[in-house]
BAZA-127309 format. One line per 2 residues: their letters; for each residue z negated, y, x of C-alpha. Coordinates in steps of 0.02 Angstrom, whole numbers, plus 50000, padded with zeros to 5 digits. Layout:
<recs>
A	Z:Y:X ~ ...
</recs>
This chain:
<recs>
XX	44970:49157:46195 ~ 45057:49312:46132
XX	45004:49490:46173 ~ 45055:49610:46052
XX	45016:49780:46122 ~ 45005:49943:46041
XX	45007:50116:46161 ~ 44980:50278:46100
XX	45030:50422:46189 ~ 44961:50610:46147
XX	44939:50762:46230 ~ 44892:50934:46121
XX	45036:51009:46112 ~ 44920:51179:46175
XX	44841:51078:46324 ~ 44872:51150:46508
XX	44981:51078:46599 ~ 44871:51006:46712
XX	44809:50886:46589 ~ 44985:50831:46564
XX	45052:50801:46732 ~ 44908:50706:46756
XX	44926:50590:46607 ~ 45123:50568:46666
XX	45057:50532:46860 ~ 44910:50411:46834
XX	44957:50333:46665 ~ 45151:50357:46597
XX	45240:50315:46763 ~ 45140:50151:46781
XX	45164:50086:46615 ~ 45363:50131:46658
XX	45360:50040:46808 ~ 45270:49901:46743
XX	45410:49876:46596 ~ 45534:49884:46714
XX	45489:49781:46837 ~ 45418:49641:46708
XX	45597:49629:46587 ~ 45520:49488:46476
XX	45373:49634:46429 ~ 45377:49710:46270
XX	45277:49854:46165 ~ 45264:49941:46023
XX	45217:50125:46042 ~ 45175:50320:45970
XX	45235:50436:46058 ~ 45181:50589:45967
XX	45327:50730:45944 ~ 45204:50873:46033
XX	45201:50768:46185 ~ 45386:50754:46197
XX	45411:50923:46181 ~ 45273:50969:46319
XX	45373:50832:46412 ~ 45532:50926:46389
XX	45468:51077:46431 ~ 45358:51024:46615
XX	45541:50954:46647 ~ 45509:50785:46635
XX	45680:50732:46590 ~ 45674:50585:46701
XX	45531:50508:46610 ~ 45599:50520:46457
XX	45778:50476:46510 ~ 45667:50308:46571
XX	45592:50285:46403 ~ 45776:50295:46302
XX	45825:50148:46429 ~ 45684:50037:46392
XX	45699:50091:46192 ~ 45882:50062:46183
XX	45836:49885:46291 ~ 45713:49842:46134
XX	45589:49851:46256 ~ 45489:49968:46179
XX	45479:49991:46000 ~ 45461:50166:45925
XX	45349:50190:45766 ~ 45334:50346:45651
XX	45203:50472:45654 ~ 45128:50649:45632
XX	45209:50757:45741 ~ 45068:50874:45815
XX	44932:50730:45773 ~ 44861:50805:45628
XX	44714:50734:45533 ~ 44812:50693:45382
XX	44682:50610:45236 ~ 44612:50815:45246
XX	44799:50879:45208 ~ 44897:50870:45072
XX	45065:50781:45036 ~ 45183:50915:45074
XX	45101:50961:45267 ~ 45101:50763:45287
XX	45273:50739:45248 ~ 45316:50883:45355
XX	45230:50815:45498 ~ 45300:50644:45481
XX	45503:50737:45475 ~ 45451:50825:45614
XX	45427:50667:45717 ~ 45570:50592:45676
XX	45682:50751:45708 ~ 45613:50734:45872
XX	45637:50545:45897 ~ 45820:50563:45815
XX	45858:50718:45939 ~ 45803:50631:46107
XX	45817:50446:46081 ~ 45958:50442:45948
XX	45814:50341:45817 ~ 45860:50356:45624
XX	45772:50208:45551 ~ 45588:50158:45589
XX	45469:50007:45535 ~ 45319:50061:45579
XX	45210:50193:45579 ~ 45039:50258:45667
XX	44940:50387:45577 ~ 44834:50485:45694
XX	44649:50406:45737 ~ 44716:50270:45611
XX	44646:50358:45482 ~ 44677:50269:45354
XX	44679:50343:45158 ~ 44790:50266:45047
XX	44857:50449:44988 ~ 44936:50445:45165
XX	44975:50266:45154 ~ 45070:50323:44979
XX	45162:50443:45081 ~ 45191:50345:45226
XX	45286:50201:45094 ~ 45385:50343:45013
XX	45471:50411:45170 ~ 45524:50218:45202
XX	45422:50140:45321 ~ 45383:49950:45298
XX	45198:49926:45415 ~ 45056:50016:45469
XX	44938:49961:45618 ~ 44743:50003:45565
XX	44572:49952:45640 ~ 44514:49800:45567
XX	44369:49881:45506 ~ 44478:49951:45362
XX	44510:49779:45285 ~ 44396:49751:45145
XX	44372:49564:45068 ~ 44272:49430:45030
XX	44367:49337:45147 ~ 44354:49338:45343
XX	44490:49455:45425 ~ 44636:49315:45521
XX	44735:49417:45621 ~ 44842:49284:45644
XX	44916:49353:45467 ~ 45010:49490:45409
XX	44909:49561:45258 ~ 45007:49686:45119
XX	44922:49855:45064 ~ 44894:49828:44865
XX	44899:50015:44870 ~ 45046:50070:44964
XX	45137:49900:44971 ~ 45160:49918:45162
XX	45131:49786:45281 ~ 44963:49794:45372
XX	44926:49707:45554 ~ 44759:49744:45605
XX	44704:49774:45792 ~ 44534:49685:45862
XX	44423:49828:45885 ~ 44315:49717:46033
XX	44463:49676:46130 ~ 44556:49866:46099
XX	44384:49969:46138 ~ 44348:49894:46298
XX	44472:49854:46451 ~ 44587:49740:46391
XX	44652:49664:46504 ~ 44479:49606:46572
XX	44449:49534:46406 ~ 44628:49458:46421
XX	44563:49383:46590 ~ 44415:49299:46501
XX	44506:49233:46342 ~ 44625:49145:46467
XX	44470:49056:46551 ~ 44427:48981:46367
XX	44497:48793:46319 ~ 44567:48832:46155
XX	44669:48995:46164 ~ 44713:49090:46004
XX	44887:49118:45956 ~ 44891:49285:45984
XX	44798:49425:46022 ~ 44836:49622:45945
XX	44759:49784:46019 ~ 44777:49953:46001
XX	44742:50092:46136 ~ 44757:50275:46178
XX	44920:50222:46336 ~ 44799:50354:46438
XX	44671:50223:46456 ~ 44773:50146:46584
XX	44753:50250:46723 ~ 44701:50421:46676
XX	44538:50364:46591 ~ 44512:50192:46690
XX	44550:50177:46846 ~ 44579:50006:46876
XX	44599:49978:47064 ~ 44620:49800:47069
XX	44776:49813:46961 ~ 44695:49712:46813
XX	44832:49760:46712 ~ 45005:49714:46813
XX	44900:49532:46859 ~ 44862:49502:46686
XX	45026:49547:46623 ~ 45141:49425:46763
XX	45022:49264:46692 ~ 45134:49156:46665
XX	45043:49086:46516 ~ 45075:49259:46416
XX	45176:49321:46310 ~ 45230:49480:46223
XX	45312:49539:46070 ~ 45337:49722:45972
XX	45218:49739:45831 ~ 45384:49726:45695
XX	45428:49557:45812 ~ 45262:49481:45750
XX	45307:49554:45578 ~ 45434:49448:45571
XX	45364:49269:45653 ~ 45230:49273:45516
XX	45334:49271:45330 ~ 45170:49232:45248
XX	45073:49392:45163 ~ 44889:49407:45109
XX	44872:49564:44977 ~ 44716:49658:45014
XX	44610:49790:44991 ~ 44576:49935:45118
XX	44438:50075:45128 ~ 44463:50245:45191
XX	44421:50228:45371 ~ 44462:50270:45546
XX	44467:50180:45718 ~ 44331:50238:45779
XX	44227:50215:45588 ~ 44071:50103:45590
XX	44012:50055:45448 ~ 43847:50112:45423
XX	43967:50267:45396 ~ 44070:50213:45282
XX	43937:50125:45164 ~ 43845:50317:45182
XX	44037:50383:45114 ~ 44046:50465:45284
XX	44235:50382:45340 ~ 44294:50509:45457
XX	44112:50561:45541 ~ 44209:50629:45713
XX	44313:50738:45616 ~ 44222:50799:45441
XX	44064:50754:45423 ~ 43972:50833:45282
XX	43823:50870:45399 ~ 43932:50951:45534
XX	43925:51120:45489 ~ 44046:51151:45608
XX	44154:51039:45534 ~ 44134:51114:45388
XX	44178:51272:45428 ~ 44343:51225:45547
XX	44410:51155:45383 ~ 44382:51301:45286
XX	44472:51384:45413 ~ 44611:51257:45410
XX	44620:51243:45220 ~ 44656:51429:45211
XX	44776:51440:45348 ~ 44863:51277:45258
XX	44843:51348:45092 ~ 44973:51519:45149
XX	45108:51418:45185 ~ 45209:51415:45026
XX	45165:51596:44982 ~ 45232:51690:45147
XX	45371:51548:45195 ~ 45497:51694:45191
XX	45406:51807:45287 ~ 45472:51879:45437
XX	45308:51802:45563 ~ 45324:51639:45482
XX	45406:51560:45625 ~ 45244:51595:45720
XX	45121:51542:45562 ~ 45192:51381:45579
XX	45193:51378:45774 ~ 45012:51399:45770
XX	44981:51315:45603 ~ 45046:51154:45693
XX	44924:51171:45850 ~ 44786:51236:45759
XX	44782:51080:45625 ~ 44769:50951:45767
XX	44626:50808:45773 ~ 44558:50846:45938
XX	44470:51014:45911 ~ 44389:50921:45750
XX	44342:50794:45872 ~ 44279:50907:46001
XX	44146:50951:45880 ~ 44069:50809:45846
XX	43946:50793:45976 ~ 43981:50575:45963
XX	43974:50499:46146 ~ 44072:50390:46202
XX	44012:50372:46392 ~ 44012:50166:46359
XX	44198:50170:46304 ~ 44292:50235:46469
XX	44275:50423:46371 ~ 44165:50577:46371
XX	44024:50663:46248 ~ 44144:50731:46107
XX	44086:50888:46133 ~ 44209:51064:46216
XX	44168:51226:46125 ~ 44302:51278:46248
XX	44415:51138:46173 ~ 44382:51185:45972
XX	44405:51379:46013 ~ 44589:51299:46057
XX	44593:51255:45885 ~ 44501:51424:45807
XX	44623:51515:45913 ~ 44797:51451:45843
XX	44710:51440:45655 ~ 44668:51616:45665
XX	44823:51673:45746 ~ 44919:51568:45618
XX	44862:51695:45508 ~ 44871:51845:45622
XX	45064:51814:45617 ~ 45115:51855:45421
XX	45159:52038:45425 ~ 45160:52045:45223
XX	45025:52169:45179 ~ 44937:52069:45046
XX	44896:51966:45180 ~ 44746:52104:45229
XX	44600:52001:45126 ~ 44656:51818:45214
XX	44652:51894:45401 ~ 44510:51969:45370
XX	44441:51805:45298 ~ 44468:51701:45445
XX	44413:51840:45563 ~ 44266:51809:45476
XX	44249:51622:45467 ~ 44330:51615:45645
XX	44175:51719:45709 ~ 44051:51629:45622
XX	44120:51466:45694 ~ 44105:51526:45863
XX	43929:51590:45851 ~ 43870:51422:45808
XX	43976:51342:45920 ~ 43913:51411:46065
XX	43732:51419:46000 ~ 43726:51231:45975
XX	43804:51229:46161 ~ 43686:51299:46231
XX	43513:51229:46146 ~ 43585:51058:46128
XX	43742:50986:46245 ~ 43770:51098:46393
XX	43659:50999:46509 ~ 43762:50835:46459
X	43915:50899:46482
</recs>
């Protein structure tokens, strides 16, 4: 049976170090070790440009001197992405192509990559603007939730399926086997008679180790079976010549679809009834919207410093109140976490020094304080006890 294994690795580029010395201790090291001491192991993962910066700059040059091996072994495939994990169906195509240059700057710069396959968008969120975009810049597959395959016919994942949209190459994960442990479900399919082919999740790389413990090692056991075996995500690409076209709908991995039959896609970061959702868009569409008309002004170094920070997914996420206490995660909810987010928009904006920028500051002061208010109002009457 084949494994093909997707990781994705993310830290805000604004999160405390803390948070990322952790993530290297109890998650990155082990999956290191484990790829070096297993040399027939292979995956395919995101490593988002923020991270390797933050890497870079806790001095982690080991790790990532450890990574380059195991890349230039083939080891570990690299796939494109956005840099500073944007949500990118809410921005348009110039910030999406931006994002996706600034990853591979980053990927070119420290592992010497010019040429990718594939290519994660952030939360797969999946809009076939971005998947436009994504087959423009060269790219050849995308890895999605299977949830965003739409057809009369069942899903096989056994296939590689073409985008009629974008024309890229779509594999899809299997949501029950990615959204629990999965190498406890690996331990179950190998106690069935008739094993599948293969097998294809997707996780956060965190979940082993930072966000599940697994003392019993699950993982390493499951990974030296004997009857196992692995391949990158462009590897199975390649074994399977045969392509389905289909259809997909604008969805996310985390979508259900209850939400996306109510036109509600990307509920955990804009949905129509989350007023604070709402209103950290309008925050980020105005921020977003200055870019082109104060690029030669003397703070826009520091626009887009905090422009990149402040247009990540997590603070969206943060305010969505979803929980996910069954799935190895937390109740979505930080107003500490979004006023990360608030902070760098606003300050995004706090960095033009053109006068005429007077009215916009003054705009997001506004909005900025308004978001905050409610914030911390709904904080307090609804989610601080469950938090």
């Amino acid at each position: 049976m084949w494994w093909i294994n997707f990781l994705h690795l993310y830290q805000p580029a604004n999160i405390e170090s803390y948070y990322i010395n952790e993530a290297v201790k109890k998650s990155y090291r082990r999956l290191l070790t484990l790829l070096e001491k297993k040399t027939e192991l292979k995956v395919t993962m995101n490593i988002s440009g923020c991270l390797l910066e933050r890497l870079k700059e806790e001095n982690y040059s080991d790790l990532i001197e450890r990574f380059k091996k195991l890349i230039d072994e083939k080891r570990i495939e690299l796939v494109g992405s956005a840099s500073y994990h944007a949500f990118l169906p809410n921005l348009d195509e110039e910030e999406i192509k931006w994002q996706i240059i600034e990853q591979e700057k980053i990927l070119k710069e420290l592992f010497n990559l010019t040429r990718l396959k594939g290519f994660f968008i952030p939360e797969m969120a999946y809009h076939k603007k971005v998947a436009k975009v994504v087959s423009k810049m060269g790219y050849s597959w995308l890895i999605l939730d299977e949830i965003s395959y739409q057809g009369e016919e069942k899903l096989d994942h056994q296939k590689i399926y073409e985008d009629k949209d974008s024309g890229l190459n779509i594999v899809f994960r299997q949501r029950k086997l990615s959204t629990i442990y999965p190498p406890d479900e690996i331990k179950k399919i190998r106690r069935q008679k008739d094993l599948p082919p293969a097998i294809i999740t997707a996780v956060d790389a965190e979940l082993y180790g930072l966000r599940h413990l697994d003392p019993s090692a699950e993982l390493e056991r499951i990974v030296f079976w004997s009857g196992l075996k692995t391949a990158t995500v462009s590897e199975f690409i390649e074994k399977n010549k045969k392509r389905d076209l289909c259809s997909l709908r604008s969805s996310s991995w985390e979508s259900t679809e209850e939400e996306i039959e109510n036109n509600n896609p990307y509920a955990l970061w804009d949905d129509p009834k989350n007023t604070i959702h709402q209103k950290l868009w309008k925050l980020a569409d105005l921020a977003v919207s200055l870019k082109k008309e104060y690029k030669d002004d003397e703070g826009f170094n520091d626009f887009r410093w905090h422009l990149n920070r402040g247009l990540a997914s997590c603070w969206f996420w943060w305010a969505s109140a979803y929980d996910f206490t069954s799935n190895y995660g937390p109740l979505a909810w930080s107003p500490d976490q979004v006023e990360k987010g608030i902070n760098d928009l606003v300050r995004a904006i706090r960095s033009i020094h053109n006068i005429n920028s007077l009215k916009d500051k003054i705009l997001a002061e506004d909005l900025a304080c308004d978001i905050r208010k409610e914030l911390w109002k709904s904080h307090w009457e609804k989610y601080w006890s469950k938090v």
